[in-house]
C-alpha positions in Angstrom: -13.7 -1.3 47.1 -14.5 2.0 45.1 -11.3 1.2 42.9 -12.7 -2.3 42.0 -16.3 -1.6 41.2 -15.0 0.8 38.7 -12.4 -1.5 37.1 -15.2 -4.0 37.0 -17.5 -1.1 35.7 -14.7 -0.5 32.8 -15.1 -3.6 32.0 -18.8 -3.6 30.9 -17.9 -0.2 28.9 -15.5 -2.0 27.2 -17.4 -4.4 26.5 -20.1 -2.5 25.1 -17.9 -0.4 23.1 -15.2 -3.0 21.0 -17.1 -6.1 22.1 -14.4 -7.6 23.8 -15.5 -10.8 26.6 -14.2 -9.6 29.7 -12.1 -12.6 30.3 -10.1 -11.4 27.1 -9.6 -7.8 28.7 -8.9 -9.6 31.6 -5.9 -11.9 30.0 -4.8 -8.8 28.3 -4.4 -6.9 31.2 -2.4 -9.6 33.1 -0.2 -9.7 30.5 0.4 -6.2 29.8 0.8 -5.5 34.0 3.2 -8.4 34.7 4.9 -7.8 31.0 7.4 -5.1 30.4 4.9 -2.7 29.8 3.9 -2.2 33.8 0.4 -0.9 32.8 -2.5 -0.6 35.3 -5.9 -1.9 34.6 -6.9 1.8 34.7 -4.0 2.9 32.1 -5.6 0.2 29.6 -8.8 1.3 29.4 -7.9 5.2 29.5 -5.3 4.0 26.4 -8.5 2.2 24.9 -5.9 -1.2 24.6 -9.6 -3.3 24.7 -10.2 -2.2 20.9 -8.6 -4.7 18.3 -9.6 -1.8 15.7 -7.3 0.6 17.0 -4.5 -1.6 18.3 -2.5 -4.8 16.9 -0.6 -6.6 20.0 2.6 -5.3 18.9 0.8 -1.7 19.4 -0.1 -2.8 22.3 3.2 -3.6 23.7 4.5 0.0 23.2 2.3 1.6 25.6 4.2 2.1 29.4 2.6 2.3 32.6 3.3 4.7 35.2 5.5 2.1 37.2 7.9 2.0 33.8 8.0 5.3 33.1 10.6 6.2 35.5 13.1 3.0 34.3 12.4 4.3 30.7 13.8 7.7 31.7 16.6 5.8 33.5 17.8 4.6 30.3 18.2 7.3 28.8 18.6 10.0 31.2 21.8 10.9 33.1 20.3 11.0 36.8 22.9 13.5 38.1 20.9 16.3 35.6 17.4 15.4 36.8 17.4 17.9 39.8 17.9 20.4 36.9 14.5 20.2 35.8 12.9 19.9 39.7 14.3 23.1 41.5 12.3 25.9 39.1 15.2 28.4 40.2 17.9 26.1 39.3 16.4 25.7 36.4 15.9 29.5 35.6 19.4 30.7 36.4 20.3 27.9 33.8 18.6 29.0 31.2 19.3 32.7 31.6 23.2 32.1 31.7 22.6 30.4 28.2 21.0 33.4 26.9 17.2 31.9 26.3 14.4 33.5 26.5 12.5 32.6 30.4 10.2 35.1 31.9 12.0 36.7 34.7 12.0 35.8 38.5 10.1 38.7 40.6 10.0 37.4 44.3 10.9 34.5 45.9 9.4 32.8 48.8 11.4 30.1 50.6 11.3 28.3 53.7 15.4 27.1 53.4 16.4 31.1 53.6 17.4 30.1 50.6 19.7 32.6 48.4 18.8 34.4 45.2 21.3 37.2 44.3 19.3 40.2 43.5 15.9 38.8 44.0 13.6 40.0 46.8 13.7 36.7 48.7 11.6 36.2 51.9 11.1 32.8 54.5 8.7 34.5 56.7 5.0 34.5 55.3 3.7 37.8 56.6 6.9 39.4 55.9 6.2 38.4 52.3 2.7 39.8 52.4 3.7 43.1 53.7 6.1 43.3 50.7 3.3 42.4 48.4 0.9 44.9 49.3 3.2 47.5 48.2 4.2 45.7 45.0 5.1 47.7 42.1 5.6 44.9 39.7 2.3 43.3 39.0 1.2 41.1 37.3 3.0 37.9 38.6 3.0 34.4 38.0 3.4 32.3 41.1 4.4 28.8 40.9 5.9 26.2 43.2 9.6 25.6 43.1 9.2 22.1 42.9 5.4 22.0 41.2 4.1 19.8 38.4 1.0 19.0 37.1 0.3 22.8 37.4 -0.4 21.9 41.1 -1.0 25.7 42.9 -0.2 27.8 40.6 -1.8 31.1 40.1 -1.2 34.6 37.9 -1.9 37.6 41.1 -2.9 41.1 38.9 -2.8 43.8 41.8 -3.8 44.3 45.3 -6.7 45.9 46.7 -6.1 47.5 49.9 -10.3 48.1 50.5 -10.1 44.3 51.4 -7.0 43.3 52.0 -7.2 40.5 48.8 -4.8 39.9 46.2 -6.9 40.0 42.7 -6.5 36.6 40.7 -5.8 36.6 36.7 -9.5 34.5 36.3 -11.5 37.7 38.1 -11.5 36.2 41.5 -9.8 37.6 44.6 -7.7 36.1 47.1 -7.4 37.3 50.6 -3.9 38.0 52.0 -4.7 36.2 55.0 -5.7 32.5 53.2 -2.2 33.5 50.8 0.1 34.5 54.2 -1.2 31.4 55.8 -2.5 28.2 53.7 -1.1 29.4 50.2 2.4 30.0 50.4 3.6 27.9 53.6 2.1 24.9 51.8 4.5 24.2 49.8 7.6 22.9 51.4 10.4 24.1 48.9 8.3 27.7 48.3 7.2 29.7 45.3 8.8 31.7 42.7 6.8 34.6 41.2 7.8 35.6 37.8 6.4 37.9 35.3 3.4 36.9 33.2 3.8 36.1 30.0 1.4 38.0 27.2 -0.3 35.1 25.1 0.4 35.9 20.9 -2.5 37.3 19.2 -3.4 34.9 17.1 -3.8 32.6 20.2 -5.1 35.1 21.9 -8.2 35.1 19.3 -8.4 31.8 19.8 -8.4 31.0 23.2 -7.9 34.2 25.8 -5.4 35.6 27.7 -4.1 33.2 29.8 -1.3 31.2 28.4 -1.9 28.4 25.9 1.3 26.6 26.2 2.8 23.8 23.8 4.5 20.7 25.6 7.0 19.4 23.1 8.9 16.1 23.4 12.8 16.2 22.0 15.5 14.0 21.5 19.0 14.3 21.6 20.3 11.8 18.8 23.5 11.4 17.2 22.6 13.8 14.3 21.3 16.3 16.8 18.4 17.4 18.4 15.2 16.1 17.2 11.5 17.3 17.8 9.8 13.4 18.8 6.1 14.5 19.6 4.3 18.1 20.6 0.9 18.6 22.3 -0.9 21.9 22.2 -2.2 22.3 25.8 -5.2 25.2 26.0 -6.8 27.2 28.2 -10.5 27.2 29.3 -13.1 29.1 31.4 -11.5 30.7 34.5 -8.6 28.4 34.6 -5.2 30.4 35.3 -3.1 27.6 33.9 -3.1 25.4 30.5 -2.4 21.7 32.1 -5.6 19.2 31.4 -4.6 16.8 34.5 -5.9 17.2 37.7 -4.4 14.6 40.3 -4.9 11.1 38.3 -7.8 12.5 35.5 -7.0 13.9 32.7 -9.2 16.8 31.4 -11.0 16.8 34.7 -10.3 20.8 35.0 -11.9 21.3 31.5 -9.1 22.4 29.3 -8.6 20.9 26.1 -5.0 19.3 24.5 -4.3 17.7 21.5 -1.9 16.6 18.8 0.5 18.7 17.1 2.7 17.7 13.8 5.9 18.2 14.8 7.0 18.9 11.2 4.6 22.0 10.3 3.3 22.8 13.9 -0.4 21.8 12.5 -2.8 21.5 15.3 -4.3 18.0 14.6 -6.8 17.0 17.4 -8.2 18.6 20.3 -9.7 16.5 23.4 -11.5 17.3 26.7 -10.6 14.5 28.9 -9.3 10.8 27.7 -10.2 7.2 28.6 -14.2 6.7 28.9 -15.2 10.2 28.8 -13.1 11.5 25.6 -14.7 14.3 23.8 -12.9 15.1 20.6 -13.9 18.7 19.9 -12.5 21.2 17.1 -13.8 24.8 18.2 -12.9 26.2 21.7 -15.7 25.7 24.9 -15.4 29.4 25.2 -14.5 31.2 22.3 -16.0 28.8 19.6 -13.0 30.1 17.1 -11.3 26.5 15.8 -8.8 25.1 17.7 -8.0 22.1 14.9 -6.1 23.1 11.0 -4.3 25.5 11.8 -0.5 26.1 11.8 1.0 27.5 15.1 2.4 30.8 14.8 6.5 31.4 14.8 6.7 27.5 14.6 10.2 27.9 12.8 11.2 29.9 15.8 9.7 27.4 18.3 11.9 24.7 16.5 14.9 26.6 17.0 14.3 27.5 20.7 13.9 23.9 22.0 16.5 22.6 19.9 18.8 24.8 21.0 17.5 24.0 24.9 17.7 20.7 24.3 21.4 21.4 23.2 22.1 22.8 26.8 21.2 19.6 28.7 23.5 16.9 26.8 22.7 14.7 30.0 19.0 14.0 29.0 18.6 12.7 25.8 14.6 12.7 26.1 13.6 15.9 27.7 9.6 17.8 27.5 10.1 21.7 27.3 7.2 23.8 27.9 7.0 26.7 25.2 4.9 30.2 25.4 4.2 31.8 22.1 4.4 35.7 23.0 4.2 38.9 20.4 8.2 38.9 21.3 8.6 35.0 20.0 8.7 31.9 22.1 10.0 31.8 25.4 10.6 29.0 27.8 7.9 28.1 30.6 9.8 25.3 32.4 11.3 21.4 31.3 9.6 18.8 32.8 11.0 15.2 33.3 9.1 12.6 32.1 6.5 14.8 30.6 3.3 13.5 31.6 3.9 10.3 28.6 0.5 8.7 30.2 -1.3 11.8 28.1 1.1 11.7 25.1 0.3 7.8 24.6 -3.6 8.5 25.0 -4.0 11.7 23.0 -1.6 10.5 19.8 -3.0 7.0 20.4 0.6 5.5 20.3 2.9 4.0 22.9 6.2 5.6 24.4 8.3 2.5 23.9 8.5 3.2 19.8 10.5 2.5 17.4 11.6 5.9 17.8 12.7 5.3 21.3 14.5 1.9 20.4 16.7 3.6 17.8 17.7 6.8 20.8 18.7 3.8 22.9 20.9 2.3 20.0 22.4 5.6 20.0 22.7 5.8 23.2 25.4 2.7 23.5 27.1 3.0 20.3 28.1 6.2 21.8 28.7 4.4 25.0 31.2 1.5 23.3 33.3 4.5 21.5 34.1 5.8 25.2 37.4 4.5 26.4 36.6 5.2 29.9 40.4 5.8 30.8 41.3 7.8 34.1 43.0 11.3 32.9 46.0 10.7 35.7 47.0 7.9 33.7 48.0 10.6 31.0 49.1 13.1 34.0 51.5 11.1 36.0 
């Protein structure tokens, strides 16, 4: 019931806002659900498709729901690499072996007694936590092996033995009694702790010490790899991490994101939250220095580090890399298949399904009609 008093709540916003009857938002939203677009009520009004200002229909039909995101990676995605992207340590021993830069794995914690060479590895909680408190290598970065959304992720800066906590990279402690029992056996696949990245001084200026990361959208085409969109995602307040969704809301944890031009690394926009309750702001909550205008530091070597990435994985031809601007250069934070598009549509105010995207699919089978598919026994018989 909650659900539908807010949809019909949106409704009257919209209203109010572009002037739009609500039987027309209504029709629009039928169409746009049942269409190829998959869109949910709630996805047109965060994507503001009620104002005829912003959007013409044939805008409109570019945007893709959460139910077609998947099928959209389908197309262009080889499933077989997918799992590349969702097992963190997979994905780390990948990127090592291809030289890239990735911020090393400290400690492992898995359930599966799972095997990683060199790597202090533990599947029993309190054996972990007696390794910890005698940690030499601090500061970590723990993250789950399987995580997204920067679900339970946290930096851990030392241990105090006073009071048996672990203290956290935002000033706050954590006991290593809530970590040995509701932290770490949460997560079903386990965590990985690497070492923490330093945030570039300029960025550090801007917005603190905890990692400010850019998400940046590539292609592989015929003529190579090309950057499609980037967003710059920022830290805020006591936050460890940089992502701006929290479960289904974006912005609800308070950091800002924003556009990026993939050309010159110009930081364009800045938002706190989308939908109804978008603030576009250009100077940092905390900080006040201006987050808008400026160009992002080492962007030619940013360029050439997910190009080269995106060279690695020929079996996605739209892949999302997460990139960490450190006083050493970029390094690699993680891929992530789709990329959160839901806030890439919103923040650029443009749909996935693109022009853009059309002529990677056209790619895409004119590579597929030059393959002669022939069995290799054929030739070996």
């Amino acid at each position: 019931m909650s659900s539908i008093r807010d949809i019909l709540g949106n409704f009257r916003i919209a209203k109010k806002r572009a002037g739009k009857s609500a039987l027309a938002q209504f029709a629009e939203i039928v169409m746009l659900r049942f269409g190829a677009q998959k869109l949910s009520a709630f996805e047109y009004f965060d994507f503001h498709l009620y104002d005829d200002t912003l959007y013409d229909w044939e805008q409109k039909c570019q945007f893709v729901g959460w139910r077609r995101r998947l099928y959209q990676q389908s197309l262009v995605n080889d499933e077989r690499y997918l799992a590349i992207a969702f097992d963190k340590i997979i994905f780390q021993n990948l990127i090592e072996a291809f030289g890239l830069p990735i911020p090393k794995i400290k400690l492992v914690f898995s359930p599966e007694f799972r095997n990683v060479g060199a790597i202090p590895t533990f599947s029993n909680s309190e054996h972990f936590i007696d390794f910890l408190r005698s940690f030499e290598g601090f500061p970590i970065f723990g993250k789950p092996v399987d995580g997204f959304h920067g679900r339970n992720v946290f930096g851990l800066e030392g241990y105090d033995s006073e009071i048996d906590s672990f203290r956290l990279s935002n000033g706050n402690t954590l006991s290593a009694d809530c970590l040995m029992h509701d932290v770490i056996p949460a997560e079903k696949y386990g965590y990985l702790f690497q070492e923490k990245l330093t945030q570039h001084p300029e960025l550090r200026a801007i917005a603190g010490n905890a990692i400010s990361s850019l998400r940046i959208w590539t292609l592989l085409r015929e003529t190579g790899p090309e950057i499609y969109r980037c967003i710059w995602r920022v830290a805020n307040g006591n936050n460890m991490y940089d992502n701006s969704r929290h479960n289904s809301r974006h912005g609800s944890i308070g950091n800002p994101f924003g556009t990026m031009n993939p050309k010159t690394g110009e930081v364009l926009k800045q938002f706190l939250e989308l939908g109804f309750w978008e603030q576009e702001i250009t100077h940092h909550p905390d900080t006040g220095a201006p987050l808008t205008g400026f160009n992002m530091p080492l962007w030619d070597d940013v360029v050439d580090l997910v190009k080269s990435a995106t060279q690695c994985l020929p079996g996605l031809r739209m892949q999302a890399w997460d990139i960490a601007i450190t006083p050493d250069g970029p390094s690699i934070v993680e891929l992530s298949l789709p990329g959160d598009i839901d806030s890439l549509q919103a923040a650029f105010r443009q749909g996935h399904w693109d022009h853009t995207f059309d002529g990677l699919l056209e790619d895409i089978q004119r590579y597929a009609a030059r393959q002669p598919h022939r069995d290799v026994m054929d030739y070996l018989l």
